[in-house]
FIDRENDO-812888 format. One record per residue (C-alpha): x, y, z. Coordinates in steps of 0.1 Angstrom, whole numbers, padded with zeros to 4 digits, always signed. Layout:
N
XYZ/...
This chain:
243
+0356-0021+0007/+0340+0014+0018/+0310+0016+0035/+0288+0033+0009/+0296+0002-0010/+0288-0026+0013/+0252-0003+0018/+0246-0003-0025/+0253-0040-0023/+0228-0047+0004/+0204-0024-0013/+0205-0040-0044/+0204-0075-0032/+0173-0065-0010/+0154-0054-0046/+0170-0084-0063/+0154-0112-0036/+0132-0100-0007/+0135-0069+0021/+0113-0088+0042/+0136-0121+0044/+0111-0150+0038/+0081-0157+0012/+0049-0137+0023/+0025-0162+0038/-0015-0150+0018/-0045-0168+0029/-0070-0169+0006/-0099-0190-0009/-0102-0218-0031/-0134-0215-0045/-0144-0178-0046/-0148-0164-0082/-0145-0140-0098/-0118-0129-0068/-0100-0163-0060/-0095-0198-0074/-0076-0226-0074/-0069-0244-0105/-0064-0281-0110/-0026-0280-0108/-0022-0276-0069/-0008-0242-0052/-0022-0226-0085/-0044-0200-0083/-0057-0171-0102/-0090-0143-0101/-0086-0108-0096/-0072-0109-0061/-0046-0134-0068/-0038-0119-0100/-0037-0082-0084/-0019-0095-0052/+0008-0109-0078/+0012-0077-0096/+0011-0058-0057/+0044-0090-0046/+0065-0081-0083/+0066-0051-0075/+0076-0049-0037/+0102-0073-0052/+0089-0098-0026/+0081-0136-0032/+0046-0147-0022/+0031-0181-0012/-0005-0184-0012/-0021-0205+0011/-0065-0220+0010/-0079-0214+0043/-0112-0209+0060/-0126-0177+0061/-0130-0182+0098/-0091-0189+0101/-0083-0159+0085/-0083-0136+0116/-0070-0160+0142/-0041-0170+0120/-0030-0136+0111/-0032-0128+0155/-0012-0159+0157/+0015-0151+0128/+0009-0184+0106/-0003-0160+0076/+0015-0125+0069/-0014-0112+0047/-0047-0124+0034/-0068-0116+0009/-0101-0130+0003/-0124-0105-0008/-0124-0094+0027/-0145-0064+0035/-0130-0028+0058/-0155-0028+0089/-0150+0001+0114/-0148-0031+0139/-0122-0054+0122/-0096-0019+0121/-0098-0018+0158/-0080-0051+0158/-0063-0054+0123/-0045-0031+0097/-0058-0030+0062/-0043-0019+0026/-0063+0010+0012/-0093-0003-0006/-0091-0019-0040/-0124-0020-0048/-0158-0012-0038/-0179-0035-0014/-0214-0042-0022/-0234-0073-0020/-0262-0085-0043/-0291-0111-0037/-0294-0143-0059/-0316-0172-0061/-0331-0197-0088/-0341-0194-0118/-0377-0209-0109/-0382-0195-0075/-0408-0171-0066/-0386-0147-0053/-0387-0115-0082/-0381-0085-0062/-0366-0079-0026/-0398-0077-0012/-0405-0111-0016/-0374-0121+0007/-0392-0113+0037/-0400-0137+0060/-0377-0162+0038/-0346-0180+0044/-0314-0166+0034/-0276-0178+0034/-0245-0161+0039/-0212-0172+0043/-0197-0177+0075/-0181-0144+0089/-0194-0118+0065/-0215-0089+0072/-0240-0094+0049/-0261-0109+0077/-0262-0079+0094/-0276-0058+0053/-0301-0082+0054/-0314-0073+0089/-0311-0037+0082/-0333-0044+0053/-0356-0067+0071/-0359-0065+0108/-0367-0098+0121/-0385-0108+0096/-0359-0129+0081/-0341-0163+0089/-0301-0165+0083/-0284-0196+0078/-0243-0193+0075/-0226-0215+0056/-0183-0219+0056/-0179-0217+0021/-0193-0203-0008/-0195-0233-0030/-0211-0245+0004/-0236-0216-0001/-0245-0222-0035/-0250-0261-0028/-0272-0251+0000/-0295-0224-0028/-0294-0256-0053/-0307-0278-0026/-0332-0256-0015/-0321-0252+0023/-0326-0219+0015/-0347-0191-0007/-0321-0170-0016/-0285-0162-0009/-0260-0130-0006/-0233-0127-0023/-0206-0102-0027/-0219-0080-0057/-0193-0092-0083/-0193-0128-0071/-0233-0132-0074/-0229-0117-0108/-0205-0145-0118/-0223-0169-0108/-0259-0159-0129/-0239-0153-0160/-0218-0184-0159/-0253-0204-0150/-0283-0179-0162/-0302-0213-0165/-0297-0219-0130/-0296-0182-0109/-0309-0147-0110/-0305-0119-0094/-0330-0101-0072/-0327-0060-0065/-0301-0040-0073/-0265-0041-0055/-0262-0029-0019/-0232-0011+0001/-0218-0029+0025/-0183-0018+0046/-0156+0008+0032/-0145-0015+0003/-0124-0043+0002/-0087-0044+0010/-0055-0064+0020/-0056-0076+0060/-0024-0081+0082/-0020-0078+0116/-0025-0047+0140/+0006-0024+0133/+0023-0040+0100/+0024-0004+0091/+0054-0007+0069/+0041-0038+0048/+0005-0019+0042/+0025+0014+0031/+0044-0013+0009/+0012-0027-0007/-0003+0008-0008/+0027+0023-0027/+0020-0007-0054/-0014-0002-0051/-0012+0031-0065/+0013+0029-0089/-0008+0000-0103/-0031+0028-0107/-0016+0052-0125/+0000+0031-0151/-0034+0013-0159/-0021-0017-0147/-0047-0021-0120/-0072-0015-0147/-0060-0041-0171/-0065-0066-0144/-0101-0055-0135/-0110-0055-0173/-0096-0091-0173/-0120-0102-0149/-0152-0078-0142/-0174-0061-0175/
């Protein structure tokens, strides 16, 4: 058997199973529509980050696992090697790429505020001096601040169905969402929500986190990215999801 053989062989069973040897390990959320939910059926999930993170594994030719975690896991799981990648509708900062690589962004970050449908709140000028909630971890603590100085009160909450229990309850007068997840959550319950302003910037968009140096597994992801791109696919997944 020649050499140049035994190297086609290995090639094509690397495309055929996996060139990185094991399942990909994904964090992600259970509850965070549109970007990631977990159906009834356990280990089942779907949105547009699950569903574009699916299209991004097929075509690596790599099996992925995805795994529901805390957003405040995310980072010290991925130091720690328990999760390969995650993605969570997790926002570029100039201070998380000092300690972590990212894929290129996928989409655009920008947040959006929401609140009741019977609360005073009509415009963003009535937020100030109010109570407002944002998940734990996120930067939108630090849009709202910008916005407001210290006339405003945060209160973090771990989850975003946490978030929107604490809006129903009243804990607090309004919430901040990313811009695509408040918009789910008025038009699946206009009865219920609103939303207040327009959307805000926030980051360098959102992308794909895995540890400091992975840079052959982001040029991986980035490759699909783009490809996803220029055959529409990416499109046809964001049409599936977002107006």
């Amino acid at each position: 058997m020649t050499m140049n053989y035994l190297l086609s062989a290995c090639l094509l069973l690397c495309l055929s199973i996996s060139c990185y040897g094991k399942p990909l390990l994904i964090g992600t959320s259970q509850l965070n529509p549109p970007f990631e939910m977990m159906a009834t059926k356990p280990d089942h999930f779907y949105g547009f980050d699950i569903d574009m993170m699916l299209e991004i594994c097929r075509r690596m030719n790599q099996e992925c696992v995805f795994k529901t975690v805390m957003f405040n896991e995310i980072f010290p799981e991925i130091d720690q090697g328990t999760l390969d990648l995650a993605i969570w509708s997790i926002i570029i900062t100039s201070e998380r790429e000092k300690n972590y690589s990212f894929s290129m962004p996928y989409l655009q970050s920008e947040v959006r505020f929401i609140t009741l449908k019977d609360s005073p709140i009509d415009t963003p000028n009535d937020i100030a001096g109010k109570t407002v909630g944002i998940r734990f971890g996120s930067p939108f603590g630090d849009v709202a601040k910008d916005i407001y100085q210290n006339d405003i009160i945060i209160k973090q909450y771990p989850l975003v169905s946490d978030l929107i229990e604490g809006l129903n309850q009243k804990e607090i007068d309004a919430a901040i969402l990313d811009n695509e997840a408040a918009e789910y959550w008025a038009a699946n319950n206009d009865e219920l929500y609103k939303l207040i302003g327009s959307k805000l910037p926030v980051g360098k968009g959102y992308g794909i986190l895995a540890k400091l140096g992975q840079n052959e597994l982001i040029s991986e992801i980035n490759k699909a990215l783009l490809s996803m791109e220029e055959d529409g696919k990416y499109l046809e997944i964001y049409n599936r999801y977002f107006d």
